[in-house]
Kinemage of the C-alpha trace (Angstrom):
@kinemage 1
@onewidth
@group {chain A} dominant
@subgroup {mainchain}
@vectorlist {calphas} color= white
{ca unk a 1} P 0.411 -3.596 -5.220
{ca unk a 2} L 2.440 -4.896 -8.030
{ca unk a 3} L 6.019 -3.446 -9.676
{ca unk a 4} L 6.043 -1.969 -12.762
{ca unk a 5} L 6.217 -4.798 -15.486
{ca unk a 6} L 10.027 -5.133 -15.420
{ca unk a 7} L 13.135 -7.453 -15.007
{ca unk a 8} L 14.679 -5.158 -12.391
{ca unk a 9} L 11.347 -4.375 -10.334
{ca unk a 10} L 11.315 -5.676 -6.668
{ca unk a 11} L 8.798 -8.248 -5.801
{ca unk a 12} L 7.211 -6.835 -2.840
{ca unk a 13} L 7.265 -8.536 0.877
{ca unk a 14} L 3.627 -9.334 2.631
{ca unk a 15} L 2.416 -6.155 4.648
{ca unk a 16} L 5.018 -3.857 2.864
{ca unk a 17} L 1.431 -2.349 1.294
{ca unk a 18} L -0.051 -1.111 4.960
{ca unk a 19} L 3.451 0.699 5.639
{ca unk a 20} L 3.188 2.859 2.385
{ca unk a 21} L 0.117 3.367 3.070
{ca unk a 22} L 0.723 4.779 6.306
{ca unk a 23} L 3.222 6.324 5.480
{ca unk a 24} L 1.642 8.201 2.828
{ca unk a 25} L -1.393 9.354 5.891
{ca unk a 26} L 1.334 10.517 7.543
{ca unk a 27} L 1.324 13.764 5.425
{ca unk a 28} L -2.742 14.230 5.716
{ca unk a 29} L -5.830 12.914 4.866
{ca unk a 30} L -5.686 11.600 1.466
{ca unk a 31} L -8.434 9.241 -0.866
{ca unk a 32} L -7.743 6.676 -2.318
{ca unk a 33} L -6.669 7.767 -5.761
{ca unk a 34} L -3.986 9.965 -4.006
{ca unk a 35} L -2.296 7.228 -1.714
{ca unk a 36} L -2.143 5.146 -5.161
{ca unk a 37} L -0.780 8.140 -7.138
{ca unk a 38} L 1.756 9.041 -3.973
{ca unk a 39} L 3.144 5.469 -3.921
{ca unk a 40} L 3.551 5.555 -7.622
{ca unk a 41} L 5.220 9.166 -7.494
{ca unk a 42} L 7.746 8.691 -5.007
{ca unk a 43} L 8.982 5.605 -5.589
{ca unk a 44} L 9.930 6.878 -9.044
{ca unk a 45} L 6.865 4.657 -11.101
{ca unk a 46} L 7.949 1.450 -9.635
{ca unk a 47} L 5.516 0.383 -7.461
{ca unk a 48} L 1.626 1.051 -8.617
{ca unk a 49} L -1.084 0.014 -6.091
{ca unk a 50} L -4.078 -1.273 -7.833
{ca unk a 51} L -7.126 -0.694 -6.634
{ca unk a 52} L -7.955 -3.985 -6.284
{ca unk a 53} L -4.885 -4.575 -3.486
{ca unk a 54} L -5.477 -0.717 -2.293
{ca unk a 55} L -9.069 -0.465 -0.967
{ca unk a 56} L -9.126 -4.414 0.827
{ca unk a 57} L -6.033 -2.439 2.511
{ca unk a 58} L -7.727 0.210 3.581
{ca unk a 59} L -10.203 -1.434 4.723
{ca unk a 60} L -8.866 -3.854 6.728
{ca unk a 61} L -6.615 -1.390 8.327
{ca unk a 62} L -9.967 0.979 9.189
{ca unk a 63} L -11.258 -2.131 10.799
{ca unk a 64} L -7.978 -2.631 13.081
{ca unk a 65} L -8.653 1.224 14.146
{ca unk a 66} L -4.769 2.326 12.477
{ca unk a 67} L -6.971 4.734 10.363
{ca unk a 68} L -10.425 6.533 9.878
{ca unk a 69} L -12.775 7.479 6.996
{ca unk a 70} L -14.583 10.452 6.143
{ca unk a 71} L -17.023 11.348 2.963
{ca unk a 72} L -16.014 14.814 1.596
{ca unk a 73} L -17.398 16.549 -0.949
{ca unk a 74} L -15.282 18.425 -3.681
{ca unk a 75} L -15.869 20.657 -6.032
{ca unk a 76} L -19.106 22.639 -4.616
{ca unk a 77} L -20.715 19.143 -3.734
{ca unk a 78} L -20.426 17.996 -7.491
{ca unk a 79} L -18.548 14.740 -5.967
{ca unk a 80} L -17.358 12.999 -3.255
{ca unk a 81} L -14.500 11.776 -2.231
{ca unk a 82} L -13.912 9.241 0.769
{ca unk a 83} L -10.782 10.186 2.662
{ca unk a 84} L -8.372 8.285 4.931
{ca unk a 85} L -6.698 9.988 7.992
{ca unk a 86} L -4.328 8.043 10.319
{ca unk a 87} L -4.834 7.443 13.717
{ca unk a 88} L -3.022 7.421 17.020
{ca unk a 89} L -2.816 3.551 16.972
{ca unk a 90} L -1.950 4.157 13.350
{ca unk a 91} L 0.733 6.040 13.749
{ca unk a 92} L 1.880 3.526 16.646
{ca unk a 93} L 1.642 0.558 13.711
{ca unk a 94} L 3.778 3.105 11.489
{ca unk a 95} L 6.709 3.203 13.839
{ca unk a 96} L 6.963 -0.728 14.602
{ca unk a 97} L 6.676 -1.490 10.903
{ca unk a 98} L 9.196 0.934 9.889
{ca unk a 99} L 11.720 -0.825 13.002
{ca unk a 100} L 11.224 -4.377 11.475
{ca unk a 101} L 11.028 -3.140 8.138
{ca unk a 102} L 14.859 -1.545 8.538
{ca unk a 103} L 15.924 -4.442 10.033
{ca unk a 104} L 14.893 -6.485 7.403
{ca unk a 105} L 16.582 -4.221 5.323
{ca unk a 106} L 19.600 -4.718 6.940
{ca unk a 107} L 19.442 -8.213 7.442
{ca unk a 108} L 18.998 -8.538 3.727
{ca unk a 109} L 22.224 -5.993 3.479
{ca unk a 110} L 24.465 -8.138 5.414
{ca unk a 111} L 23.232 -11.465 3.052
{ca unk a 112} L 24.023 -9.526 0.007
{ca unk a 113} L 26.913 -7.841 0.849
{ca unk a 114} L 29.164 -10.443 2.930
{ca unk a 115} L 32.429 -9.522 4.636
{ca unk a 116} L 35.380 -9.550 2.168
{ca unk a 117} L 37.131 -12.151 3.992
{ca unk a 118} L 34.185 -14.338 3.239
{ca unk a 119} L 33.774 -14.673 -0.172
């Protein structure tokens, strides 16, 4: 997953790429192509997940159980489509990276923003 090709884009922290991703299979089953485009969408085009950092991700998290594959077909058979679906130990992950992931946030608050009387 890499920002957009910009000054002001954050650099993303290690693992930061499983909790989108998780949190995007929170909504429903999803391929590939639409956890990528999701990402991208709602975080305004600043974060695009190549597939070369998406799929290692998904696999790797399939392996550690936090989610499940299916082939579909679309489109009356013409193509399939392999979709991801969280799990219940995927949805456990979800929660305790969203916990440290706020209070990282906030410990990066408090760094940035001191106490007046500190400065």
């Amino acid at each position: 997953m890499t920002p957009k090709a910009s000054p002001n884009r954050a650099e993303l922290l290690q693992g930061t790429l499983d909790m989108l991703i998780l949190r995007t299979l929170l909504f429903g089953p999803a391929h590939g192509h639409q956890i990528a485009k999701h990402i991208q969408r709602t975080t305004d085009d600043v974060l695009q997940v190549e597939h070369g950092s998406l799929y290692p991700a998904l696999h790797r998290m399939e392996q550690k159980g936090w989610i499940i594959s299916k082939w579909e077909s679309i489109n009356e058979g013409k193509r399939e489509f392999k979709f991801y679906r969280l799990t219940k130990t995927g949805r456990k992950q979800l929660a305790s990276e969203q916990s440290k992931w706020k209070q990282l946030a906030k410990a990066i608050a408090l760094v940035m923003s001191p106490a007046s009387n500190e400065e």
